[in-house]
C-alpha positions in Angstrom: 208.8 129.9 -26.5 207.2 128.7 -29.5 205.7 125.7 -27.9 203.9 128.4 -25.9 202.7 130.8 -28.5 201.8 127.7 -30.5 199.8 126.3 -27.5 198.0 129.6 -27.1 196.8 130.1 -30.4 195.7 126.7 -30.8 193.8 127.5 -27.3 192.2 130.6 -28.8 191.5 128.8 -32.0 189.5 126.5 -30.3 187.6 129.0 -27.5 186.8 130.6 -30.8 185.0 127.8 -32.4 183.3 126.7 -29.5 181.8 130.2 -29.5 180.8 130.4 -32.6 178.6 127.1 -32.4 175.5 128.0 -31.3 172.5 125.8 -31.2 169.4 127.0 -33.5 166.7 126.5 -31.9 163.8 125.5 -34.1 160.1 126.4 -33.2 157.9 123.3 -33.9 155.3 123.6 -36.8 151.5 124.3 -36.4 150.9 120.8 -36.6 153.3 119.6 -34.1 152.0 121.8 -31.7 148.5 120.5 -32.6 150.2 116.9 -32.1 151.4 117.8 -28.7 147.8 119.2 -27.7 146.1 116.6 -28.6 148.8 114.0 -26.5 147.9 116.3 -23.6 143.9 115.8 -24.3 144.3 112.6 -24.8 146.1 111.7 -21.5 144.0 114.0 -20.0 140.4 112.8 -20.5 141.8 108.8 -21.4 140.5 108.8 -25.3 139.8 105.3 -26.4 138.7 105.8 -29.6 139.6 108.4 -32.2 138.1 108.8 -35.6 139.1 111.3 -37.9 136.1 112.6 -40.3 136.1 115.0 -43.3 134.9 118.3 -42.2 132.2 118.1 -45.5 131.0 114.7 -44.2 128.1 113.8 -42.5 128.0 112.6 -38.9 127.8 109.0 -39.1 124.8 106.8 -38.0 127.3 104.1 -36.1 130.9 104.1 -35.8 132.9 100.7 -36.7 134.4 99.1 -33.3 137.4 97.2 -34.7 138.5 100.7 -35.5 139.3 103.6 -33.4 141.2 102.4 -31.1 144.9 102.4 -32.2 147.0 105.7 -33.3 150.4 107.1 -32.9 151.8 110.7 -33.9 154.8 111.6 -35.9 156.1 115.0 -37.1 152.7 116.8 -37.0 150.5 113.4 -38.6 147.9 111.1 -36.8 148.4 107.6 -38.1 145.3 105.3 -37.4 146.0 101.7 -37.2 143.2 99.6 -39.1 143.3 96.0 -40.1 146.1 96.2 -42.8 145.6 99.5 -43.0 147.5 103.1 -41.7 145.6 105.9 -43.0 148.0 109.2 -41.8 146.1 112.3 -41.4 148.0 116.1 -41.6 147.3 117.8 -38.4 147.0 121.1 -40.5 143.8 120.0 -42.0 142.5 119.7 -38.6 139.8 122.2 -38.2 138.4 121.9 -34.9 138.0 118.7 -32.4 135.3 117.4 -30.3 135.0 114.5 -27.8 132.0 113.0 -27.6 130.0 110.3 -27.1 129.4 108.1 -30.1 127.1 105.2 -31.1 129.3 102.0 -31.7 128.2 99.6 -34.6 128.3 96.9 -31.1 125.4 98.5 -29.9 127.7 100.5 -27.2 128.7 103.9 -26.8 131.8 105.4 -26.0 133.4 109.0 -26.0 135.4 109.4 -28.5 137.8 112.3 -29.8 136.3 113.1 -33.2 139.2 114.7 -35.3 137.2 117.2 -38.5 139.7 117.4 -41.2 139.6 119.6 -43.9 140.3 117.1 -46.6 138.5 116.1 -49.7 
């Protein structure tokens, strides 16, 4: 008898934890949701080349070749892979995006996905 009252409340302990776990779900920041638009436009129109340009900036002339062409995302950041170098960029200093065709410093042209940040 008191292997069976034993058994059942352990049993009801347990049903009762289980219920009281519940998952949070967490909403992804404004700049992971820019990340995952920007995957999505990549893969969609096959970006090459991105270059990210402060939004006070002029338009440059020529873009470089040897840079451009390697990125990856993380938690709501661009990171742009130059020679020795991996600038990150915030994706909540992005102000608006454009792809477009730009003049190369090869004497080519390419359309690229020009990111304007809102950074000093």
């Amino acid at each position: 008898m008191k292997r069976i009252i034993l058994f059942s409340t352990v049993l009801c302990l347990l049903a009762l934890s289980f219920a009281g776990c519940k998952k949070e779900e967490i909403s992804p920041t404004h700049a992971v949701q820019t990340e995952n638009e920007l995957k999505a436009l990549i893969e969609k129109n096959r970006v090459q080349r991105i270059y990210p340009l402060p939004l006070k900036a002029g338009f440059p002339n020529q873009f470089p070749a040897s840079q451009g062409t390697a990125w990856s995302f993380s938690n709501g950041f661009i990171y742009m892979h130059y020679n020795g170098s991996i600038p990150a960029y915030n994706l909540d200093y992005l102000v608006y995006y454009a792809i477009q065709s730009v003049a190369i410093d090869n004497g080519t042209s390419e359309p690229s996905l020009i990111l304007y940040m809102d950074i000093p």
